[in-house]
C-alpha positions in Angstrom: 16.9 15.8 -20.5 17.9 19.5 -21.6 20.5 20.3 -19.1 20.3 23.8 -19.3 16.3 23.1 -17.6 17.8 21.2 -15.5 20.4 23.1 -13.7 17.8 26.0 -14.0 15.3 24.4 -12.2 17.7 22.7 -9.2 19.2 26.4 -8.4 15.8 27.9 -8.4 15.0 24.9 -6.0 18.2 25.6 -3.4 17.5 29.8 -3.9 14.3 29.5 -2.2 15.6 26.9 0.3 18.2 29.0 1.5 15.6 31.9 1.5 13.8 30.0 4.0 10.0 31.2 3.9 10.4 34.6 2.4 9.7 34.1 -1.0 6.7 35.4 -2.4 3.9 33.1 -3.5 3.1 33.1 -7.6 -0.5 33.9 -6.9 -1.8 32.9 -10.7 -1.0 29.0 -9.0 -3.0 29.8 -6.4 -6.3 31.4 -6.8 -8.0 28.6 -6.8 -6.7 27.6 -3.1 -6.8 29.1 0.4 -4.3 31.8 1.0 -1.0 30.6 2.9 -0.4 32.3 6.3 3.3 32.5 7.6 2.4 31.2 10.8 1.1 27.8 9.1 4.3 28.1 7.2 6.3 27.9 10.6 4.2 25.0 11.5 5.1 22.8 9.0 8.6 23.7 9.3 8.8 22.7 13.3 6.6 19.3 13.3 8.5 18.9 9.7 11.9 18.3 11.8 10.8 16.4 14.5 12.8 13.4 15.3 10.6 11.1 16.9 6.7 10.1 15.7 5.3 7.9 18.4 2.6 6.3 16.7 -1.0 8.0 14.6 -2.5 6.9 11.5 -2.3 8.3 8.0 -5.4 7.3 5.5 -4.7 7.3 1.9 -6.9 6.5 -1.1 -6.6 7.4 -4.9 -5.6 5.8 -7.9 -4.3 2.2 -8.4 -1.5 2.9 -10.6 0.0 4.9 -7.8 -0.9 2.5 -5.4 2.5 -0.2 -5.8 4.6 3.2 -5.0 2.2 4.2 -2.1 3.0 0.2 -0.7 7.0 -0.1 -1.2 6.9 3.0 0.7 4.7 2.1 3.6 6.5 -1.1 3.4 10.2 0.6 3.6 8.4 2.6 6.5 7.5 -0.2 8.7 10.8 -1.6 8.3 12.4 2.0 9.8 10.7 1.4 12.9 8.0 4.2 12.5 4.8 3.2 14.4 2.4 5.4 12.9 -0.5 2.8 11.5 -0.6 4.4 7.7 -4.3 2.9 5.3 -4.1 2.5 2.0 -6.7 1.7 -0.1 -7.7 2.3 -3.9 -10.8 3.8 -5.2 -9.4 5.7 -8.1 -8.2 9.0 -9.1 -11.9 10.3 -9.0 -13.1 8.8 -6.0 -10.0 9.2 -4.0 -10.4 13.2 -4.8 -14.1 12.9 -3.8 -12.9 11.5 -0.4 -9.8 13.7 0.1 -11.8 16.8 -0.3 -14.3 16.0 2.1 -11.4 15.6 4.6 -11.7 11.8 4.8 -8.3 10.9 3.9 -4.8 12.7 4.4 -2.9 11.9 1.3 -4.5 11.1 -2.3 -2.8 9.0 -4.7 -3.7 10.2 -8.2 -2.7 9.3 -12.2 -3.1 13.2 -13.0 -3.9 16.3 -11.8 -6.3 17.8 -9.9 -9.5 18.6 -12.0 -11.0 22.0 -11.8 -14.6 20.8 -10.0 -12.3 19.1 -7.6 -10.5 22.2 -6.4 -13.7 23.4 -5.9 -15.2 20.8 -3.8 -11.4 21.0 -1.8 -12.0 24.6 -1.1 -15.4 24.3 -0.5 -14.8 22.4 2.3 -11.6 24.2 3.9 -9.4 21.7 2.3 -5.9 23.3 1.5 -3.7 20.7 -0.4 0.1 20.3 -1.9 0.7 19.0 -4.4 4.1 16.7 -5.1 4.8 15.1 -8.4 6.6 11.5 -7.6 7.0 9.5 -10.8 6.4 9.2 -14.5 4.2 6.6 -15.7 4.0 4.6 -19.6 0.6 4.2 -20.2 0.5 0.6 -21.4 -1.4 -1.3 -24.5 -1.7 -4.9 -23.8 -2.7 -7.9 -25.2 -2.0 -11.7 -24.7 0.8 -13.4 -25.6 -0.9 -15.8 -28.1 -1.9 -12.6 -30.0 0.1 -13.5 -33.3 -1.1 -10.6 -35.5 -1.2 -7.3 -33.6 2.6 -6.2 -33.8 2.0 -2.3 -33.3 -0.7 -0.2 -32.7 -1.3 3.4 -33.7 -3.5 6.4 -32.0 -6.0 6.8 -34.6 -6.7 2.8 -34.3 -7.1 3.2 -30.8 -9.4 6.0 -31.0 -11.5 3.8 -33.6 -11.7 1.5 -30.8 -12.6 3.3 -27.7 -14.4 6.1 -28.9 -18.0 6.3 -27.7 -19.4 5.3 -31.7 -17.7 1.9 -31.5 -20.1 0.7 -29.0 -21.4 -2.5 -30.3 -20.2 -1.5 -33.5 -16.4 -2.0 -33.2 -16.6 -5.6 -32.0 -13.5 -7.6 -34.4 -10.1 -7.7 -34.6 -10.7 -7.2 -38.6 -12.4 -4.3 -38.0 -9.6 -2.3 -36.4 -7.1 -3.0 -39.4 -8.1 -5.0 -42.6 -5.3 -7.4 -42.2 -6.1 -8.4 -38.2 -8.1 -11.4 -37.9 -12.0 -12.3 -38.1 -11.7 -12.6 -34.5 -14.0 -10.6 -31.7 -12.5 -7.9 -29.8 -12.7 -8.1 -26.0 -11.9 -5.0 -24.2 -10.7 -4.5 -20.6 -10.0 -0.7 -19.2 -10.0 1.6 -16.5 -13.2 2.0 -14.9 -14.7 6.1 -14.9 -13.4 6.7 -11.5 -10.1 5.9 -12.5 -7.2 8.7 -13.7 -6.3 6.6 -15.8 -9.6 6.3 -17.5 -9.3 10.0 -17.7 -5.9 10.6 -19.4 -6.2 7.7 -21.8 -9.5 9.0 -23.4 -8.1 12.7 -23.6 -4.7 11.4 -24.9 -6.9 8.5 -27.6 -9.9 9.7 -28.1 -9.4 13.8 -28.0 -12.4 13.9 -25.2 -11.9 13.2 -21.5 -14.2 10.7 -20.4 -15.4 10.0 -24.0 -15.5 6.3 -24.1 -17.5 3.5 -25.2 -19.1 1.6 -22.2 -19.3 -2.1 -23.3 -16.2 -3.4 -21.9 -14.5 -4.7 -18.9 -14.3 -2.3 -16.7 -11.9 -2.0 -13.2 -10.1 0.5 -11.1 -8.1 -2.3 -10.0 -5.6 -2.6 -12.3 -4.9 -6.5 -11.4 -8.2 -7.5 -12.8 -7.6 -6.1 -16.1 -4.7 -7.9 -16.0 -5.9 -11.2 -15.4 -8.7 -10.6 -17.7 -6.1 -10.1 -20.8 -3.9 -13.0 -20.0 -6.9 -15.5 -20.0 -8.4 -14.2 -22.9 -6.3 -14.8 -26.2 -8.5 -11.9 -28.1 -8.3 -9.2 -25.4 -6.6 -5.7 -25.9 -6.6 -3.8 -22.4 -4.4 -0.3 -20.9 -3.3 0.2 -17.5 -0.2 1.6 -15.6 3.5 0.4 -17.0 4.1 -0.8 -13.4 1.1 -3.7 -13.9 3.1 -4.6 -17.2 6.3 -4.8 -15.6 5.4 -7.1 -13.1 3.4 -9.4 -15.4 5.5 -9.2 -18.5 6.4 -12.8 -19.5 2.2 -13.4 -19.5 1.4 -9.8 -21.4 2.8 -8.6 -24.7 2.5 -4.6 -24.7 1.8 -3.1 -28.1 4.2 -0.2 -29.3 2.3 2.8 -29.8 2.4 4.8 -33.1 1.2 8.2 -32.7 2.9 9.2 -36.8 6.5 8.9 -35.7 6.7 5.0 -36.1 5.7 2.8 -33.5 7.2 3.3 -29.9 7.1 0.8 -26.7 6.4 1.6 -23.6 9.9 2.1 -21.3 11.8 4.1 -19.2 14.1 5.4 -22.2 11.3 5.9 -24.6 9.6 8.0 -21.7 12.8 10.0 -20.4 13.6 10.9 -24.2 9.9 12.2 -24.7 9.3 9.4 -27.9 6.4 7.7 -25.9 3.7 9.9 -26.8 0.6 10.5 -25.9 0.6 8.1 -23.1 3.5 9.4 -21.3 2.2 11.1 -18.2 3.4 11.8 -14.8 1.9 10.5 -11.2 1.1 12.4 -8.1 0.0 12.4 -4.6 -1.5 15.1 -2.9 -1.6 15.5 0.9 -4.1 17.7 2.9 -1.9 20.5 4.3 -4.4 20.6 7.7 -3.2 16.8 8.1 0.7 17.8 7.5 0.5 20.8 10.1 -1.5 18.7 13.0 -0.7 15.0 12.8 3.2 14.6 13.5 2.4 11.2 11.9 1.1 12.3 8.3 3.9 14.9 8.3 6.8 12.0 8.6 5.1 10.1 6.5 5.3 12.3 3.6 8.9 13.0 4.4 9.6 9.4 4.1 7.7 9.6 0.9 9.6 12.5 -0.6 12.8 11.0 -0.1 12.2 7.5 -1.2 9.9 7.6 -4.4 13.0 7.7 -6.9 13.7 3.9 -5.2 10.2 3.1 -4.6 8.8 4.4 -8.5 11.9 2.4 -10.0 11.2 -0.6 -7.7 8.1 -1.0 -9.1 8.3 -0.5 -12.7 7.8 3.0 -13.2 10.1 6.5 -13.9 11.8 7.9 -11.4 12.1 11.9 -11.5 15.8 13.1 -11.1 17.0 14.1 -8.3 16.3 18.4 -8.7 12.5 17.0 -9.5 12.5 15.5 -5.4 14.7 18.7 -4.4 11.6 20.7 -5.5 9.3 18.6 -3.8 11.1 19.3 -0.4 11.3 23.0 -1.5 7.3 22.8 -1.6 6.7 20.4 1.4 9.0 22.9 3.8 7.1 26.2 2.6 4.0 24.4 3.1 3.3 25.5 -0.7 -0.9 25.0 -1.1 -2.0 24.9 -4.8 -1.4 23.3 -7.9 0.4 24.1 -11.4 -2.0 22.6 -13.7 -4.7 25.1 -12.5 -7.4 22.0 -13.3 -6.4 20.6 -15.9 -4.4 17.5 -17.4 -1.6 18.1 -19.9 -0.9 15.9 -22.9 2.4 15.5 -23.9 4.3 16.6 -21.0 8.0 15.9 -20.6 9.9 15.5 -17.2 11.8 19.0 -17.8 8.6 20.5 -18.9 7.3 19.5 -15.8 10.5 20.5 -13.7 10.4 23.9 -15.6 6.4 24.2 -14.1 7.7 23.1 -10.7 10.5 25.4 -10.5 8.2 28.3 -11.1 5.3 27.4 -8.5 
């Protein structure tokens, strides 16, 4: 990582930490979002250093990538001797946000930003949210072990494949690449509630949510999974963690986006080679939650400070340490908004997003 971004971005961090609550807010990051007030500010700060949290529950929902982070947390939680009760569940990326911005869940897990109908529906209904970045993911191609043929895969092969025109079109092995087997083609992927579903058609196709529809598909990762290691002619994408912990029964294709074929790893992704699918993970916690419910507030302390062992634990990046420094730098200001202002972006790196961090 360019050191020079990163020393940047960890004294920016400790300036407005010593500054306390004084800094101004950059309002282009916030226009979309209810205004801050100083006294909700305060709040957080006071239920934010609390020592004791007797009890409450936390709901979570959101995507299932984030989810194994999400449970070696709760799990490290429980085993602290916090009694809060904290829910998790997945429905997605998409319909965790659907639920989060009707106020039905305190924390969303989600494989990439907030989209821009989203922050509507949140504001529409009051919802003020912060947003903390807690890992980066590889965005894994998989196919079964006793695949003999496929050694590498490149972008423009996977867009043949998933685009909405191969739909019972693009249905053999052969007709991927000439020298692949006569052999069908059986698809698993993210289903269209999924983040992930979201990111890997922008980032393959060139279109989010511009996919063919006759394939297996899941917002829980686990069944694609399964699906690819019983099925000897399957191809299937899912979160690097799902790999990790199923790697002697998978074989994960490297990736050639013109530079030569790249695997999935936590190298290839800190030295920005695995691209497109590189991408980094969030979770987003309602701000109304943080401020009232001495219980969601701990929670997400816990969270802050454990996702570099939780992320790693599991099979994914972990951000450096200046990446959770501006995360507490956020959670103590009680910083409401996004830096993506709706969108996802392809290609990012972990100082790029350090660099967007630092300047939120």
């Amino acid at each position: 990582m360019n050191a020079k971004v990163t020393n940047s971005a960890l004294m920016f961090a400790t300036l407005i930490l010593t500054s306390a609550c004084t800094a101004p807010s950059n309002p282009s990051a916030q226009t979309e979002q209810p205004p801050e007030q100083p006294q909700q500010q305060q709040q957080v700060k006071q239920v934010a250093n609390s020592e004791t949290v007797a009890g409450g529950k936390v709901k979570i929902d959101g995507s299932s990538t984030v989810y194994p982070i999400t449970q070696a947390i709760i799990k490290d939680y429980e085993a602290s001797g916090n009694q809060a009760q904290v829910e998790v569940n997945f429905s997605g990326t998409t319909g965790g946000f659907k639920k989060f911005c009707a106020g039905e869940t305190d924390i969303n897990n989600a494989s990439r930003p907030i989209l821009k109908a989203e922050m509507e529906a949140c504001k529409a209904n009051g919802i003020g949210y912060m947003e903390f970045p807690i890992a980066f993911d590889a965005l894994t191609v998989a196919v079964n072990p006793q695949n003999n043929w496929a050694q590498d895969i490149t972008t423009e092969e996977l867009k043949k494949i998933w685009e909405p025109a191969a739909q019972n079109k693009i249905t053999k092995w052969n007709q991927v690449r000439s020298s692949w087997p006569d052999r069908p083609l059986k698809l698993y992927g993210a289903g269209d509630k999924s983040g992930t579903f979201d990111y890997f058609t922008e980032a393959t196709v060139g279109t989010p949510r511009a996919s063919r529809k006759d394939y297996t598909a899941s917002e829980d990762d686990n069944v694609l999974v399964n699906g690819i290691i019983k099925d000897p002619n399957a191809l299937g994408y899912f979160g690097y963690s799902y790999y990790e912990q199923n790697k002697d029964k998978l074989k994960a294709l490297p990736v050639d986006n013109g530079k030569g074929p790249i695997l999935p790893s936590p190298t290839t992704v800190e030295k920005n080679q695995y691209q497109p699918l590189s991408r980094p993970l969030f979770i987003y916690v309602n701000i109304t939650s943080s401020q009232n419910k001495p219980a969601v507030n701990n929670f997400v302390k816990h969270y802050i400070e454990k996702a570099p062992t939780a992320a790693s634990s599991v099979g994914y990046i972990p951000l450096p340490e200046e990446g959770k420094h501006l995360n507490y730098v956020h959670f103590y200001r009680g910083k409401v908004g996004t830096v993506f202002g709706g969108e996802a972006k392809l290609n990012l790196t972990i100082s790029e997003l350090l660099r967007k961090e630092g300047q939120f």
